[in-house]
N, C-alpha and C positions, 0 to 999 in steps of 0.2 A: 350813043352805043346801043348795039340789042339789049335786049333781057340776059340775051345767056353770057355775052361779054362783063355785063353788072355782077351776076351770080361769078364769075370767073375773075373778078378783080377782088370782090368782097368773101371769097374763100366760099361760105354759105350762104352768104347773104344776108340783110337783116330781116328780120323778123316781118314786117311792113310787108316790102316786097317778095318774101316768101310766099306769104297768105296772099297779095293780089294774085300771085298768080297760081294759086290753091295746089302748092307745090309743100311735103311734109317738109320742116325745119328742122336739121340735126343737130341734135345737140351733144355731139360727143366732149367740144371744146368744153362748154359747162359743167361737166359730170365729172370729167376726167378734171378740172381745178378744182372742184371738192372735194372729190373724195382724193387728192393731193393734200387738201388743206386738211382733211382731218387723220391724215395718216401722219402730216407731221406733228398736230395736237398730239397725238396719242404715242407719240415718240418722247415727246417733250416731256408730257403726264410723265410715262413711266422714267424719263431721265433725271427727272425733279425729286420721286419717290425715290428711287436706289440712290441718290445725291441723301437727301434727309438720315436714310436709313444710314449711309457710309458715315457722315460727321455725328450720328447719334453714338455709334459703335465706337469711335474713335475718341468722342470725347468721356466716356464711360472708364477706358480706357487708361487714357490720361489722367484721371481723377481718381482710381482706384493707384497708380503707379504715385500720382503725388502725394496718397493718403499715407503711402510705404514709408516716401522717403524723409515727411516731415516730421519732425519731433512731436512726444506728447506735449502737452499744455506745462504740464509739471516740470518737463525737462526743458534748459536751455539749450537752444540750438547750436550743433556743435560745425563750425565751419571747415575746420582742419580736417579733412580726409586721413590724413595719418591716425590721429585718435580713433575717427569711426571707423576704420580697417582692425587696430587693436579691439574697439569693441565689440564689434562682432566675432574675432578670434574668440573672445572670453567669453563671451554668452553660449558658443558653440561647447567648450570644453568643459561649462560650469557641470553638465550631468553629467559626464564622466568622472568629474571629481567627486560630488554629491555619491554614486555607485560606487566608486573606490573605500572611499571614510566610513560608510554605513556598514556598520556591524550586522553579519548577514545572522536574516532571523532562522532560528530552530525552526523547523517543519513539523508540523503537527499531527500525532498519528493518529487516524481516525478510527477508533477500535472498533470492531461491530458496536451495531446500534442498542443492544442490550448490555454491553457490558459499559465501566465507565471508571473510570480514573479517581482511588481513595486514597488517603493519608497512611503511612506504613506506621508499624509498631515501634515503639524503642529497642534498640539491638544492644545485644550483653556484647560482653569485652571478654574476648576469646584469645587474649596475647600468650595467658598462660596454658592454654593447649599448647600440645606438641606440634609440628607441622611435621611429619613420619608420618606414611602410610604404616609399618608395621603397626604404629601403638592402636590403628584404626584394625588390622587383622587382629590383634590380642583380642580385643575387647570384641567383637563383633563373630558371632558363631560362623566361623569358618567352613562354607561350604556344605552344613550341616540344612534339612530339613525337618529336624525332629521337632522342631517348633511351629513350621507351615502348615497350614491346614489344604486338604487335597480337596475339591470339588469339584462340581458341575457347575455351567452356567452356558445360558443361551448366547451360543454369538450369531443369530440373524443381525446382519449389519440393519437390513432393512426394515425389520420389526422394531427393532431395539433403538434406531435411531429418535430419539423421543425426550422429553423432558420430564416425562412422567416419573415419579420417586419408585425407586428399585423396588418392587415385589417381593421380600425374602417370603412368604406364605406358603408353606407346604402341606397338601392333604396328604402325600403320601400313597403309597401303593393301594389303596382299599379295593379295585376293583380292578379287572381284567378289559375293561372299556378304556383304550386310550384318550377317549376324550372324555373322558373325566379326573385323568392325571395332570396334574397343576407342573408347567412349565419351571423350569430352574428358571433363577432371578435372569436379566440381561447381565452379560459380561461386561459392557460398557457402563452401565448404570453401578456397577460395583466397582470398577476404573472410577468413574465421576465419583462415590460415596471415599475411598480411597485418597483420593487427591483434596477432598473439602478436611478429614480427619488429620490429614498430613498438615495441609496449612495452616488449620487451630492448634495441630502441637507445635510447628515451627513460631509461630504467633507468639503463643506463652512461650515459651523458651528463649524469644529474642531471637531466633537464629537469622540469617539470611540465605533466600536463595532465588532460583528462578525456572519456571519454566524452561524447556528445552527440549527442542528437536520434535520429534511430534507431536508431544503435546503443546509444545506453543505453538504450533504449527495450525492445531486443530482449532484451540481458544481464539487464535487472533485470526483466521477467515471465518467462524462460524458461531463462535460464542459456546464452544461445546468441545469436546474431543472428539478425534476418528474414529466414527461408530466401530472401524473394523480392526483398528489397535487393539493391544494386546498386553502394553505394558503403560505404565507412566513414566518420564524423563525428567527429571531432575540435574541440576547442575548448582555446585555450591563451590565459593571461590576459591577457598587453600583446606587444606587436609587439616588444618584448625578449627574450620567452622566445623568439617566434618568430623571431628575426633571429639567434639562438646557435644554434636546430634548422640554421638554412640554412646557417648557418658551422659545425656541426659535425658534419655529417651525413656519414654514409659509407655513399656509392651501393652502392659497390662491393661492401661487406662483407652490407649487407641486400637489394639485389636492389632497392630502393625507390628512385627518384631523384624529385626536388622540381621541380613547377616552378608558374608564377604564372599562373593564367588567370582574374582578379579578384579572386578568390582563393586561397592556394597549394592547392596540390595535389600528388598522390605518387600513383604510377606503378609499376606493377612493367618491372624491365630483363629481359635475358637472363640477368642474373644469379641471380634470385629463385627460390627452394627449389631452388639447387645447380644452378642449371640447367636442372632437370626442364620444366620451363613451355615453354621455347623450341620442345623439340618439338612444340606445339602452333601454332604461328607460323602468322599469315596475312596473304597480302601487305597485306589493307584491311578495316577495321570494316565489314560488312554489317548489322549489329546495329543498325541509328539507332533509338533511343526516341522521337525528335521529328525536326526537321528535319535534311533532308539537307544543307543551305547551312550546318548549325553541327557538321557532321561531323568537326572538328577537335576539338570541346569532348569533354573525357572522359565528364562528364554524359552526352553522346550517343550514346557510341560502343558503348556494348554489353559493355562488358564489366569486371570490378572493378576502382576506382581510391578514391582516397581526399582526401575532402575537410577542412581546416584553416579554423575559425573564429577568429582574432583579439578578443581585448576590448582596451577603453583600463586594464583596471586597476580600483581603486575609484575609484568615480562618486557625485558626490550625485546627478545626473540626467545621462542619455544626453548625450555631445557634440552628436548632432543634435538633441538638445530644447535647446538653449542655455544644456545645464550646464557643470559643469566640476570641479575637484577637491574632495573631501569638504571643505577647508578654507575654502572662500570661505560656509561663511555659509549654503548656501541649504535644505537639507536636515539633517533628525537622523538619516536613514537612508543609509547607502550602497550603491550600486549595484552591478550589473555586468552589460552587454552583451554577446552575442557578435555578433549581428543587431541593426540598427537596432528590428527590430518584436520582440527580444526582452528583456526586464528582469527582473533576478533581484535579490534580496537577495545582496548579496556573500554573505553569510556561508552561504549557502543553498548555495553555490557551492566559496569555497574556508574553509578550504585543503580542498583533494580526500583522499579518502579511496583504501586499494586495498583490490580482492576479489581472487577469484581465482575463474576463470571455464570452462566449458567445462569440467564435471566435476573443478575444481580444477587444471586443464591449465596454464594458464598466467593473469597477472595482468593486470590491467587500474585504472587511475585513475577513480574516479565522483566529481560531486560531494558534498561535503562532507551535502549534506539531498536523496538524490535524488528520492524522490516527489513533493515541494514543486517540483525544475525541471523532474519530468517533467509535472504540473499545471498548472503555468507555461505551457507549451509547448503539452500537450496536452487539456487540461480534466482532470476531473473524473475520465473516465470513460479516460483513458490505460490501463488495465489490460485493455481490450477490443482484440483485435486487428480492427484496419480491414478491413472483408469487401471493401474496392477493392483490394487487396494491390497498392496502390501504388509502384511499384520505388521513386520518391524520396519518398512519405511525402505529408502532407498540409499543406495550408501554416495556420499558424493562432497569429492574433495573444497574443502573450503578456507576460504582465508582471504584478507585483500589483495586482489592483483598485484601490488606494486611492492609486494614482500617474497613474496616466489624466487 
């Protein structure tokens, strides 16, 4: 056969006869089965990797699920499916139970960071007072100012807010240069001077009482009173404690004298901080907050005094709501009032607890849960100072929800 019938039966032909007849040799057959053969190597490679990686993942798997399901070493293996169906029910319901039994703890009040939690006084036994608001009018100068003393006193909230000890210091008129006339003491600093002489006498006397309304309002967000108050608030629990205060009150010795204008009230005399105060004396309150026709009321008069709230004691409900003592029956809860329009849980109230206030200066009585009476009183948001910086505060119904 020719040459070109040779190349024509052997497709290319081989290699030999290629080159005799110096004709180029193709090699697509070659090339094209290699690179077949490493296309399916590298198919294989990577089918062998995702194979390893699939049983690595799976047996991991498997090994964390048989870790679940076999017992610890300590426990015998339990075969009955019914048992380990119950005990997973119980293991489930054990912290509900534990949450249920557990006597839920007291919340702890965290009082500003200068003030701190002390042991109270011994308390007299007050049974044989009367509980009569009138025998607290007899004895208590009815209405009367003849024993207040009338002053001046700086109420810059913003000067006076301070801890600095009250100024009583007067030079007096000497010179027609206002600036060299000596400032009246702060109005607040004679509130705080006020409030430490009130708790040393209530101290020694045994009495009990508490803080209230603005003034624990002011003690427990700030360690201080409302620079721009105007009075002190008091509250004592039955018209007993208050009728032993009126009987064993010493004017003389605190500077503080009692008297009944709806209800009691306390005054500073000539007597109060050694004296100091007197040289401040003005013949008439030009200071009225409100009307001039109730210029007699201290409320009015412009300058610090100190107001006394009364309760009946424990209450199932208010007297004016037509309750009457925890034992008649009508309530499981007991009460306590100091205002008609206010209602606390006794226990919220007393017994009263004492801090010590004003940089640890001197002590003060709060109730027993004060955040609870200051919520009470003030909602929710009590911890926000009132931007009306209202001298007597804001008026606002109070009580626990679920008694209304």
């Amino acid at each position: 056969p020719s040459e070109t019938e040779l190349l024509r039966e052997d497709g290319y032909g081989s290699t030999a006869r290629a080159a005799s007849l110096n004709t180029p040799t193709p090699k697509r057959g070659k090339t094209w089965f290699i690179g077949m053969l490493l296309a399916m190597t590298v198919l294989c490679t990577v089918s062998i990797v995702q194979f390893l990686k699939y049983k690595g993942r799976m047996t991991n798997e498997t090994t964390e699920t048989n870790s679940k399901d076999l017992p610890s070493k300590k426990q015998p293996m339990d075969l009955d499916p019914t048992n380990k169906q119950e005990q997973k029910k119980q293991q489930q319901q054990q912290p509900q139970l534990e949450k249920e039994t557990q006597e839920p703890e007291q919340q702890q009040e965290a009082w500003p960071e200068n003030s701190i939690e002390v042991p109270k006084y011994p308390l007299r036994d007050v049974s044989n007072y009367s509980m009569s608001m009138s025998s607290m009018v007899r004895s208590a100068n009815y209405g009367s100012l003849a024993s207040c003393l009338i002053y001046e006193c700086t109420s810059n909230s913003t000067e006076c807010d301070t801890l600095e000890p009250t100024n009583y210091n007067h030079k007096g008129n000497t010179t027609d240069n206002d600036n060299d006339k000596q400032k009246p003491p702060c109005c607040i600093h004679i509130l705080r001077d006020m409030a430490k002489v009130f708790d040393e006498e209530m101290s020694r006397l045994g009495l009990d009482y508490t803080a209230g309304f603005g003034t624990l309002l002011g003690l427990r967000r700030s360690d201080r009173l409302i620079p721009w108050t105007v009075d002190n608030d008091y509250i004592v629990e039955s018209y007993q404690v208050g009728n032993a205060m009126v009987d064993l009150w010493n004017a003389t010795k605190t500077g503080l004298a009692v008297l009944f204008q709806g209800i009691p009230r306390m005054c500073a005399t000539k007597d109060f901080a050694n004296g100091q105060l007197v040289h401040w004396e003005v013949a008439s309150a030009t200071n009225y907050k409100r009307e001039t026709n109730l210029k007699d009321e201290l409320w009015n008069q412009g300058y610090p005094y100190m107001d006394f709230y009364v309760g009946n004691g424990r209450q199932s409900k208010p007297h004016d709501h037509g309750g009457g003592t925890p034992d008649d029956g009508e309530s499981s809860n007991v009460y306590f009032s100091e205002i008609r329009e206010c209602l606390h849980l006794y226990d919220d109230v007393f017994p009263t607890k004492r801090v010590q206030v004003y940089g640890k200066s001197f002590g003060q009585n709060v109730p027993a849960h004060t955040d609870q009476v200051l919520a009470d009183k003030y909602g929710e948001y009590w911890p926000i100072p009132n931007p009306r910086k209202s001298p007597h505060g804001e008026n606002h119904v109070c009580g626990p929800s679920n008694y209304w």
